[in-house]
Every structure is written in C-alpha cells, then in structure tokens.
N, C-alpha and C positions, 0 to 999 in steps of 0.2 A: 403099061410098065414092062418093059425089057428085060429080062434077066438074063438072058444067053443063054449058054449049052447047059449053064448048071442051074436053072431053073430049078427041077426035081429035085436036086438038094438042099436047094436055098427052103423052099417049101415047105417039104421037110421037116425040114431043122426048125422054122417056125411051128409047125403043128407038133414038135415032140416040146418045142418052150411052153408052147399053150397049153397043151396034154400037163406039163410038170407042175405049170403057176396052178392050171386048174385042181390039181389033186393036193397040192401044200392047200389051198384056200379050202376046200371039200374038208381034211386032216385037219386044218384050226378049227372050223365049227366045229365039227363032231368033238375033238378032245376039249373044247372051248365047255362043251353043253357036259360030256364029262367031267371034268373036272367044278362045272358049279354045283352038277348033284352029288359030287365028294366032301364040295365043300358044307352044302346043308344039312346030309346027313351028320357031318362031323357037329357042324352048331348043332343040330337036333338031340344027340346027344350030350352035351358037354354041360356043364351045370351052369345056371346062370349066374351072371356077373353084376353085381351093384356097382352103378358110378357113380361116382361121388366128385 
C-alpha cells in the first residue's frame, strides 16, 4: 500500500485513533467494574423489599 509523502502522518493519525478507542475501551471496563461495586454495596445496604 502507497501512501506517498505523508505516509508518517497518515500512520500517525491511525496509531493516536487506536491509542484513543484503546483507552475509551480500557475507561468503560474499569468505571463499568466500578460502578457494579457502587451498585452492590448500595443493595447491600438498603433494606429489603417484599414483592408482591
């Protein structure tokens, strides 16, 4: 594949897309895995509910 003179840009620019999606993706789990242990401690304490 050909890219011409701007090559080293084009590249680049892919590896700083890849570096961004990689770190949003890396950012959801971790706050993903946070936010479940928010959410259990909150059930853990809350009183329990009858359903009816």
């Amino acid at each position: 594949m050909e890219l011409g003179p701007h090559a080293a840009y084009i590249w680049s620019a892919y590896a700083v897309v890849a570096a961004t999606l990689a770190a949003l993706i890396g950012w959801l789990i971790v706050d993903g895995r946070r936010q479940q242990r928010l959410i259990d401690e909150f059930e853990a304490r809350s009183t329990p509910r009858s359903r009816n």
